[in-house]
N, C-alpha and C positions, 0 to 999 in steps of 0.2 A: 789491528787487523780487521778488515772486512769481512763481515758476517752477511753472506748469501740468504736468501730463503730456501734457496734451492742448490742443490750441484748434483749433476749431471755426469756421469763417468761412460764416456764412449759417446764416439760420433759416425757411429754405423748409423743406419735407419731407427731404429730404434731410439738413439739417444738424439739423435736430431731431430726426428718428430717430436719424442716427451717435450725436450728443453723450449722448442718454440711454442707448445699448446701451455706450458708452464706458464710462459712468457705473458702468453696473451691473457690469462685468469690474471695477469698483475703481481705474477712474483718476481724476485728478484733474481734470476739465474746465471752459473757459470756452467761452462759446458767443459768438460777436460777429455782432454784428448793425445794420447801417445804419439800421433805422428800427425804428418801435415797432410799424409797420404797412406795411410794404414791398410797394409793386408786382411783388408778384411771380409767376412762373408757380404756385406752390403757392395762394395766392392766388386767382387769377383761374381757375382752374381747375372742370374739369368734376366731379372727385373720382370718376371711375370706376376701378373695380374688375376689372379682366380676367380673372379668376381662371382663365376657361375658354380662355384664350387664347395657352397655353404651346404652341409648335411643338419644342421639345428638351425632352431630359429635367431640363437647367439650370434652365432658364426653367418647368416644371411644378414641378421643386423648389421654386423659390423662389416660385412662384406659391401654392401649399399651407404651405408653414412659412409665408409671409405673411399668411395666412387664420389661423392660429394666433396668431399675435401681434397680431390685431384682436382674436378673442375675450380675449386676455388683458391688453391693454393697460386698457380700466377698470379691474380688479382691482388691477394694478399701482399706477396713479398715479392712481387716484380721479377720473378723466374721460373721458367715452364719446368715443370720435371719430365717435358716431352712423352705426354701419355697420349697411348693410342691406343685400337685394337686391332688383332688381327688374328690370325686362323691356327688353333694351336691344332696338332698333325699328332696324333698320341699311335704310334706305330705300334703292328699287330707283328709277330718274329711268325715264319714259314711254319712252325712247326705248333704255333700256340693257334686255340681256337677263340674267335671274337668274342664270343657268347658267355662266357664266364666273367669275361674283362668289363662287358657289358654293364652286367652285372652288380660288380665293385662300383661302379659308380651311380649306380640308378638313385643313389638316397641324395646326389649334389641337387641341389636348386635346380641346373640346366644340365640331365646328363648329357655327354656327349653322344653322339648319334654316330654306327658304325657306316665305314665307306669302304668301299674297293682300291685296290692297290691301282687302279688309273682313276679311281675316282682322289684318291690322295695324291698323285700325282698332277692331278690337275690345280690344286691347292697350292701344293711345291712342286713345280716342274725340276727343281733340280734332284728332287726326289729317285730313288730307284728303285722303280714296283718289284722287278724279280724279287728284293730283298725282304720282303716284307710279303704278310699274307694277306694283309689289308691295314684297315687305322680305324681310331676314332678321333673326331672331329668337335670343336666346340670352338665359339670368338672367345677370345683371351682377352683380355688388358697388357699393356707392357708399357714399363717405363724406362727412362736413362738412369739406372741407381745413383749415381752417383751428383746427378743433374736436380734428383727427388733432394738429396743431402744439401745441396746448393742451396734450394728451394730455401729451404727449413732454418739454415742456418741466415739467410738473409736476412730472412726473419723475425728469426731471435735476435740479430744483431740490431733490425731498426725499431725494435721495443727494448732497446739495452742491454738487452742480455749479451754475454760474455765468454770469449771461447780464448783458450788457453789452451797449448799445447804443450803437456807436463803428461808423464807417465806415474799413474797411480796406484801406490807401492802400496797401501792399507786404507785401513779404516781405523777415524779415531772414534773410541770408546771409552766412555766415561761412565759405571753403573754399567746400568742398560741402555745409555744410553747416545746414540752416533752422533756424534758433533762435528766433524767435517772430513775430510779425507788426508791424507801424507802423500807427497810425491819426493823425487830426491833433493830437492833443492830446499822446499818448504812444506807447510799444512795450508790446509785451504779450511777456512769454518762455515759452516751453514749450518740452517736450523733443523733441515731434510737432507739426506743422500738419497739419492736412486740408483744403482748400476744397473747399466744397461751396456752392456761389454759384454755379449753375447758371449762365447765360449770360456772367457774369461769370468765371467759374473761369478761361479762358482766357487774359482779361487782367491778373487776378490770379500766377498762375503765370509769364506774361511778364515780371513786373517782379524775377523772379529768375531772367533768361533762360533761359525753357523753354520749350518749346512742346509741348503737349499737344492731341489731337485733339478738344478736347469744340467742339460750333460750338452755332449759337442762330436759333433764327426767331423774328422778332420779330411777335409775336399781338396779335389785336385781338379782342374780346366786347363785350357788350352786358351790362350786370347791372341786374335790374331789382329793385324792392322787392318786399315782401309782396304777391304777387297773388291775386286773389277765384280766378284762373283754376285749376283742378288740371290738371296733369297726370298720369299715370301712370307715362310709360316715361322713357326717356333716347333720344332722337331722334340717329344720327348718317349719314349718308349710308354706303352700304356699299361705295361706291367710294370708298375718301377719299383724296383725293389727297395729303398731307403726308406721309405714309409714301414713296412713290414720290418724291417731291420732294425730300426728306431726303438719301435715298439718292444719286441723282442730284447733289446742292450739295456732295458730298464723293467724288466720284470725282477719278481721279488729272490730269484735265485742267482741273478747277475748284478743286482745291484748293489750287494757289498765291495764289488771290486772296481768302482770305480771310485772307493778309498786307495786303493794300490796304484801305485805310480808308476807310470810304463809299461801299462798294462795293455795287452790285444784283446779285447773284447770280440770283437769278431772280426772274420778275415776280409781284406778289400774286396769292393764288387765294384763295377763300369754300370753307370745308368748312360746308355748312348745319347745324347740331343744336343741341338745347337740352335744360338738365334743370333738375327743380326739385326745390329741396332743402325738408329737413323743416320749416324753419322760411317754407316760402313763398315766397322769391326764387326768381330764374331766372336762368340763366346763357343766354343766344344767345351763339352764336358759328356757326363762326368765320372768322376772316381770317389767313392765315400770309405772313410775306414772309421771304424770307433777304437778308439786309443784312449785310454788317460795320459796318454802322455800330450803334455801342453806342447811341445817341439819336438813328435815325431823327427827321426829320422824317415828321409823320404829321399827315394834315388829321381831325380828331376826325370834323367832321360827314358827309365823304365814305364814313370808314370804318361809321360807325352807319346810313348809309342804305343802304350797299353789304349788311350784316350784314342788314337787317330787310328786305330784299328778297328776299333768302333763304331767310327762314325765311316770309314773310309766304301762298307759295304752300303747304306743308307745317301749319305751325300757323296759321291766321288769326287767330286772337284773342291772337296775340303781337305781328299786327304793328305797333300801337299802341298796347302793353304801355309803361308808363314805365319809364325807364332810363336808364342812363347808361354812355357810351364807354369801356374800360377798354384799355389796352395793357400787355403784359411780353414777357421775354425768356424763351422755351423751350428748355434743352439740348436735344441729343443727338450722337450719335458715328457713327463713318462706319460703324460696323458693324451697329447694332441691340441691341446690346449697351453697358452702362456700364460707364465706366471708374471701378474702384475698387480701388484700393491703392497701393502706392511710388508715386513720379515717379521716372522714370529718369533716374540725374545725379547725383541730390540724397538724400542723409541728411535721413530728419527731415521730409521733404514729402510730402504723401499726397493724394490728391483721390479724391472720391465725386460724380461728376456724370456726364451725360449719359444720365440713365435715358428711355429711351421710351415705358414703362405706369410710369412712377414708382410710383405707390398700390398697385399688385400687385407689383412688386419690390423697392423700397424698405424693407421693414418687414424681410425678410428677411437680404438683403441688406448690412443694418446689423451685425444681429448677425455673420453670417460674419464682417463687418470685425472689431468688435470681438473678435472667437475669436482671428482670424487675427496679430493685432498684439499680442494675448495669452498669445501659444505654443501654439495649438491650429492643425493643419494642415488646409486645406479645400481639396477640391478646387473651389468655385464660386470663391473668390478666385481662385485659380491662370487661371483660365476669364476674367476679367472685368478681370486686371490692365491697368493701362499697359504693361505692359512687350513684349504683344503685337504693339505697334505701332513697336518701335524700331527695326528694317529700314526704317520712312516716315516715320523725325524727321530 
């Protein structure tokens, strides 16, 4: 059997970046992957870019070296992840006052600067001022997620690394310690695992009894085809709730019951926005709910009329845009911060999940791992380990 240096479990953003920065330090990697086209949040995603949106000096590093490795990822591996920038429209509701909203963001690197409801519509003409009592404005970054994932894997495939598509049922454990993965067919060995299987990571990791803080909200959008319509901006509510809601599903009086299975943590909310990428589609969204349930039940047509009624007051000419209902599973961590390096316990186990601006810290982020697991010392791993949290395992 072939013994990896590496395996890779998930081929969202996350495990496509890890596997090719693995790749390029000189290890030996396999990338495993459940589908050839997986629902997943990388996927169904917005593909924005935060660049401007670091509140510590961490998170502005990595915001910046991240922005470095877009411009040189083509060069690398002979495919654009189609980055650009453009005008993100952070929408003010009639009845909320700017000035608070303000506020919330004054500690990012570039706050956003408040506009008038014609002044944002001059941004997005398809925009509709009655609806809104004004916006905040900032350039964004935005890429093709799934075009970044191309990137990545091209990559890794012309330094040898190796992608398989097997659905990964465990973790082998021997001691303490992980020796490579089980899917249904066979085991895969390596000398290292990392899961990076966003909402999945959790329960991946539990089947070699561990419990890691990465949690998941299960999202719902609207993706629609090539539309005649343009847009301009990236449309997102400037009060968005799922930040605060996040936060909130992982304090210390909620967080035992994300041992209970099929559990409602909290009830669904609509973050209104939408963006359209280069080649013409649209992404609406969105819908967040916190479940532990890994396959909520979910009513498709409930969620798409809930979604287009949303957006339908803000864009009009979306709200009878064609499309189709898409749902995936979102990490994140009770801190704000990802968890990326060892599992405590375990030799040999490693996770990279739970990012909250994935596309702006992810690209970064990667490479530290791979420095770090390399024999290069970084202070952002030290910052971002699991091992932060072992006082609340």
């Amino acid at each position: 059997m072939q013994t990896f240096d590496w395996i890779v479990v998930g081929n969202g953003l996350t495990g496509a970046a890890l596997s090719y920065e693995l790749a390029r330090k000189g290890c030996s990697v396999l990338l495993l992957e459940k589908s050839v086209d997986p629902e997943s949040a990388t996927r169904y995603s917005y593909g924005g870019v935060p660049f401007w949106s670091g509140t510590s000096d961490l998170l502005r590093q990595l915001c910046h070296e991240g922005l470095k490795r877009y411009q040189a990822l083509p060069d690398e591996t002979g495919w654009s992840p189609e980055y650009r920038e453009l005008d993100l429209v952070l929408t003010v509701d009639r009845d909320q006052d700017p000035q608070p909203l303000c506020e919330r963001y004054s500690a990012s690197e570039i706050p956003p600067v408040p506009i008038t409801s014609q002044e944002a519509i001059e941004l997005e003409p398809q925009l509709n001022g009655e609806a809104i009592a004004g916006a905040l404005t900032v350039r964004h970054g935005h890429v093709h997620p799934m075009a970044l994932v191309k990137a990545y894997n091209r990559g890794l495939q012309a330094l040898d690394g190796q992608i398989i598509i097997a659905t990964v049922t465990g973790l082998v454990r021997v001691g303490n310690r992980v020796t490579g993965v089980t899917t249904p067919t066979q085991a895969y060995a390596a000398g290292n695992v990392a899961i990076a299987a966003g909402g999945l990571t959790r329960k991946l990791l539990k089947t070699a009894g561990v419990k890691v803080p990465v949690y998941f909200t299960y999202a719902e959008i609207v993706e629609t085809p090539p539309l005649t319509t343009q847009l301009r901006a990236l449309i997102m509510p400037a009060d968005l709730t799922r930040s605060a809601i996040e936060s909130e599903a992982t304090e210390d009086d909620t967080d035992d019951l994300w041992e209970k299975p099929n559990h409602n943590i909290r009830p669904p909310f609509l973050d209104a926005g939408c963006v359209q990428f280069l080649n013409q589609t649209v992404r609406i969204g969105q819908i967040s709910r916190i479940t532990t349930a890994l396959e909520p039940h979910l009513d498709a047509e409930t969620g798409e009329n809930t979604i287009r009624s949303g957006i339908a007051p803000l864009i009009p000419a979306l709200a009878k845009a064609p499309g189709d209902w898409r749902a995936c599973r979102v990490a994140f961590s009770r801190d704000g911060l990802p968890l990326a390096g060892a599992v405590p316990e375990l030799t040999g186990a490693f996770v990279f999940s739970g990012f909250t601006s994935p596309f702006a810290l992810v690209p970064a982020a990667a490479v530290h791992f791979a420095q770090s697991v390399t024999g290069e010392t970084s202070s952002v791993m030290e910052a971002i380990a699991p091992q932060r949290f072992v006082s609340q395992l």
